[in-house]
N, C-alpha and C positions, 0 to 999 in steps of 0.2 A: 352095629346098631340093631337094638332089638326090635319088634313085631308092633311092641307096645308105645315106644318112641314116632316110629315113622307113622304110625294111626294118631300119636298127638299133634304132629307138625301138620299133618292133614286136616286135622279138625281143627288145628289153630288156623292155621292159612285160609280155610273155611269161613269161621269164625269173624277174622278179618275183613275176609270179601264179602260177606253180606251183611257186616256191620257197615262197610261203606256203599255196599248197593242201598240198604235201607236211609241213609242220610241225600244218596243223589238222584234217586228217583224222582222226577217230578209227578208221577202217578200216585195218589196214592196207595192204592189198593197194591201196586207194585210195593210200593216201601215197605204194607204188613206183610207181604208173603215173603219178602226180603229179613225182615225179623222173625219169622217163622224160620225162615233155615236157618238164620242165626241159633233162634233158639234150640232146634237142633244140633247144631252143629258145641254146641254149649253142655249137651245131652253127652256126646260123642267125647266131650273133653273131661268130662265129671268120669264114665264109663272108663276113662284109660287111665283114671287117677283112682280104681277102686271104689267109688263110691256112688255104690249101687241105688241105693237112697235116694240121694240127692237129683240124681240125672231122673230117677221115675218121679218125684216131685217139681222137677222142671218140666218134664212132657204133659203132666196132668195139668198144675196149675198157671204154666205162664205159656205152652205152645199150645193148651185148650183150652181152659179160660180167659186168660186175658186178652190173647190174640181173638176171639169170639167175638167179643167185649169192645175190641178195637175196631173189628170190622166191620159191627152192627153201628157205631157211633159213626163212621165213614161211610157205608151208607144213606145212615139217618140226615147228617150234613147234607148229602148231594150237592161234594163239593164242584165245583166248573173249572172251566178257564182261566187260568192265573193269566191279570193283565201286567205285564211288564209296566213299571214304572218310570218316565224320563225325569232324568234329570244326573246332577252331577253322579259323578263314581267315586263310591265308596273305597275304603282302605282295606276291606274283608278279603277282595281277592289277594292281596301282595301279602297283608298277614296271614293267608291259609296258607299262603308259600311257602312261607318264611315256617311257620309252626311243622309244613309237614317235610320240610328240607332239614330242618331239626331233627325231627322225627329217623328220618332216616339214616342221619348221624349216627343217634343214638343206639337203633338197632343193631345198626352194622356194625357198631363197638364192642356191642356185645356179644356176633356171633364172632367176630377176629380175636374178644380176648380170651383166658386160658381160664379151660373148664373148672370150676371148683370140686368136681370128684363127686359132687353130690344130685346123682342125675337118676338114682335108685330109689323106689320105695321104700316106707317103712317094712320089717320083715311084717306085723300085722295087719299091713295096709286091708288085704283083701276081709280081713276081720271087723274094720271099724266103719267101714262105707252098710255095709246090712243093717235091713231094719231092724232083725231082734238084739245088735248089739247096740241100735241106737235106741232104742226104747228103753231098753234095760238101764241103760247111765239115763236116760230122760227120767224115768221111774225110780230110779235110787240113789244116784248121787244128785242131781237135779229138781227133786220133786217141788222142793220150797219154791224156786224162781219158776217152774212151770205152771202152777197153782197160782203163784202171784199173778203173773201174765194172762191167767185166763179168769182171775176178778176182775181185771184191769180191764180186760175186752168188753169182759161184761158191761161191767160199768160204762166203758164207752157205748154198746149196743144201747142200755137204757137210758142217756143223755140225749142218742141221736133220736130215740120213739120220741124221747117228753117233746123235744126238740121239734121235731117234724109236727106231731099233734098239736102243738099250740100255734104253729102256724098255719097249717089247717084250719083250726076252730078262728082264727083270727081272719082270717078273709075270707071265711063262711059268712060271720059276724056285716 
């Protein structure tokens, strides 16, 4: 087992455990910093797949911005004390059972049955994860659908200004 395997199984089992910390935390400020090592741990998984790109676009945009993003709105909430609710009990707990005893099924089927041989990179892998080989196919075999997608933005940006401004001038009014 290579160097590169055993740092995936790592950062998947990672991966795992603080996708499930972040769903059971009743805190929430725990549950974003619980999505933060996720999103890490996500960084770590893209890095052992070559694709150097993508993992530095995961740390800037969704473990700095969004995660920022999330914890100024969790703040701003000030959220409290969750009051437990009486009354009768729901079916959620027997079907979480039920869906993660499946789950476990599944897995375990998978790591018992026989490898398919295909457990290697591509020979170019470390080729195609870089920014200058992604730009370059963005820039030349891509250029049309990239160009489309950023009228398209546009155009949304200047629906959301008309959009905002008229509601504005509307209950100025």
């Amino acid at each position: 087992m290579s160097l590169q395997s055993i740092l995936f199984a790592i950062f998947a089992i990672g991966a795992v455990a603080s996708a499930v910390f972040t769903i059971t935390r009743k805190n929430p400020v725990a549950s974003a910093m619980s999505l933060v090592a996720h999103f890490f741990m996500l960084t770590g998984l893209y890095l052992t797949l070559q694709a150097q790109f993508v993992a530095a676009v995961q740390v800037v945009v969704y473990a700095g911005a969004i995660m920022v993003l999330v914890v100024f709105v969790i703040m701003l909430l000030n959220v409290g004390r969750e009051v437990k609710a009486e009354g009768p009990r729901s079916l959620r707990p027997t079907l979480a059972m039920l869906v993660a005893g499946m789950l476990v099924v599944m897995v375990s089927s998978v790591i018992i049955s026989h490898p398919t041989g295909k457990n290697e990179l591509a020979k170019n892998a470390a080729d195609i994860g870089t920014t200058a080989s992604i730009g370059n196919v963005l820039f030349t075999q891509y250029l049309f659908p990239f160009e489309a997608v950023s009228l398209l933005l546009l155009a949304a940006l200047i629906g959301a200004v008309i959009l905002a401004k008229r509601h504005v001038s509307e209950t100025q009014s």
